[in-house]
N, C-alpha and C positions, 0 to 999 in steps of 0.2 A: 754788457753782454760778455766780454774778455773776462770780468770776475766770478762771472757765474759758470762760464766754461773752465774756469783754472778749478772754483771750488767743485764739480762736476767731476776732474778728472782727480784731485786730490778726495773727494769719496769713495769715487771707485777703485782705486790704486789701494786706499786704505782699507775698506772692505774686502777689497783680494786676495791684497797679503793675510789679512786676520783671518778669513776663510778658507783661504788656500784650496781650490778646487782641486791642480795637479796633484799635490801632493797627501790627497783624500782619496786619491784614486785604488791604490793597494788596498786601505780599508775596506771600501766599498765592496772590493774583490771578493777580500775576504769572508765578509758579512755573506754576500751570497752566490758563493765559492757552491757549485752544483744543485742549484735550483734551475727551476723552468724558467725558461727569458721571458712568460708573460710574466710570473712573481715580481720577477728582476724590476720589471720595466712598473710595477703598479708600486715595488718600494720605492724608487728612484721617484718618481712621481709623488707620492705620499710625501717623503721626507723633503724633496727641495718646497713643493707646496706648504709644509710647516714651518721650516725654516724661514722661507720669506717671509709670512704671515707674521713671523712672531717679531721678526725687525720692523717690519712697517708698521706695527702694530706703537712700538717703541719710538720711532719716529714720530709720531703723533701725540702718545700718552704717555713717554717717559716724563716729561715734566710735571705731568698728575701723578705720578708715581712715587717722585721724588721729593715734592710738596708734601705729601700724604706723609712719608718715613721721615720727614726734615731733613733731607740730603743735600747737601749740594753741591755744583758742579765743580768745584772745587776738589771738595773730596772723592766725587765721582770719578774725576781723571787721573787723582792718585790712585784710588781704589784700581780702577781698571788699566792704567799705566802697569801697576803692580801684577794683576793678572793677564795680561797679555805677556809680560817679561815671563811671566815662570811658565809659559804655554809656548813662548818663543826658544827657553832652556829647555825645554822637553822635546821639543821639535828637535835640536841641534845633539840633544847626549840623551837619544834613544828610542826617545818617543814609548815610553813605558803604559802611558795613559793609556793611550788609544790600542794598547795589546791588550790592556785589558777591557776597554770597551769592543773589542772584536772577539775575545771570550765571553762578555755575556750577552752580548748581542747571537753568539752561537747557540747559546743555551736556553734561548728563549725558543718556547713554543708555537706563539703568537708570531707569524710572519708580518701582520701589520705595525706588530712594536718594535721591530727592528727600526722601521722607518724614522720611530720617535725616538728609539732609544735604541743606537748613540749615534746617527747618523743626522737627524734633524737636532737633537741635543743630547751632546755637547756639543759633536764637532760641526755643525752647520751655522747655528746660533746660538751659539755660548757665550760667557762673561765678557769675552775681548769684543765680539759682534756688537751684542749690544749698547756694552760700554760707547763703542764706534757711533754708532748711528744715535745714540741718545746726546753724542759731545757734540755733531756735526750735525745737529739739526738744533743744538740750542743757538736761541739769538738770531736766528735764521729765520726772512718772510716764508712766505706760504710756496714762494719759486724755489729757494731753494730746500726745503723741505722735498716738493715734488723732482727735486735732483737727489737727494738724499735716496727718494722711494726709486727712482729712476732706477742708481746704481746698484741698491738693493736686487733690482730685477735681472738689470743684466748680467750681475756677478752669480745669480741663478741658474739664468739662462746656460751659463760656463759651463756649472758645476752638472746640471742636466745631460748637456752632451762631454761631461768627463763620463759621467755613467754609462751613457749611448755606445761612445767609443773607447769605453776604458778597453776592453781585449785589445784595440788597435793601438793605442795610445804605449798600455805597457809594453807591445811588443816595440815598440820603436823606442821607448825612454830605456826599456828595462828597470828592473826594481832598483836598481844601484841610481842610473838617471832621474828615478821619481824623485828617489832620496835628498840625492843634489838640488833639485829643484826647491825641495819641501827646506832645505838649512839653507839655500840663500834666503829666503822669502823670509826663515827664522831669523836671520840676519836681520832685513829690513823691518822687521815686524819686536823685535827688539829695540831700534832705533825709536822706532815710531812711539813705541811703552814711554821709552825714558825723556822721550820728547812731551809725553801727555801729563807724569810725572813732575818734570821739572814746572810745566804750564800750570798746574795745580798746585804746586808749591808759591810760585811767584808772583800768583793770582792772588792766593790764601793772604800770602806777606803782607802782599800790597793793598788790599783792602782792610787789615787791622788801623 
């Protein structure tokens, strides 16, 4: 029971950081910065529902996924060590990405594609996400699989009421305090890269 609450709270911590709800919060804003609060409230809805879907989805079938391409887990936690790290430098020197997924998400006409696009992907369930939950559910019985899906949910559950409360929230963090929030998490979400990295290297080694 103690190992399955440690791996429990080691997915959702890592899910957090990779997802980063606080620090999603500005964007969100942005995206839809003077629409009507039902819109708000049917994107917000839309996107975190895709997002979860597409990691639980992952949790279950990345291993047929990966079968299928010849991939393996090896190189999947280099591969996604490597894209979490440059999504963890992006966070910390400026966050360039996601200025521009708030420009084309403005320029869309379709207010339901907002929710997919860039809100549900990239930034909801993108490369570092999935990477996540496809490394922490290999090797893993059916329990902690349904811990995997668990923290999937909950880390949703967050990001729903960052949306809820975002006007509350930024006025209390302010944009400067999101910010802070969003480069420690880059911080530990860097660690975490070079952590899945080095596991994928000395995995790789050791099984030649």
């Amino acid at each position: 029971m103690t190992d399955y609450f440690a791996f429990f709270i080691t997915a959702f911590t890592t899910l957090f950081i990779i997802i980063d709800p606080p620090g999603n919060i500005p964007t969100f804003m942005a995206l839809t910065e003077g629409m009507d609060a039902r819109l708000v409230k049917r994107i917000s809805e839309k996107a975190t529902l895709i997002g979860a879907v597409i990691l639980i989805i992952f949790v279950f079938a990345g291993w047929a996924v990966m079968e299928f391409f010849s991939i393996s887990i090896e190189a999947l936690k280099i591969a996604g060590g490597l894209m979490m790290f440059i999504i963890s430098v992006d966070i910390l020197f400026g966050r360039k990405s996601r200025e521009i997924y708030e420009e084309k998400g403005k320029s869309s006409a379709d207010i339901d594609s907002i929710a997919v696009f860039p809100l549900a992907l990239p930034l909801y369930s993108g490369p570092g996400a999935i990477t996540a939950v496809v490394v922490l559910s290999s090797g893993v019985d059916l329990v902690g699989k349904m811990l995997v899906v668990l923290a999937v949910v909950l880390v949703y559950v967050i990001v729903r009421l960052t949306h809820v409360y975002s006007l509350l929230l930024m006025r209390i963090l302010g944009r400067s305090g999101s910010d802070i929030i969003a480069r420690v998490m880059a911080i530990l979400l860097a660690a975490i890269s070079v952590e899945y990295i080095l596991d994928g290297i000395i995995s790789k080694v050791s099984g030649l």
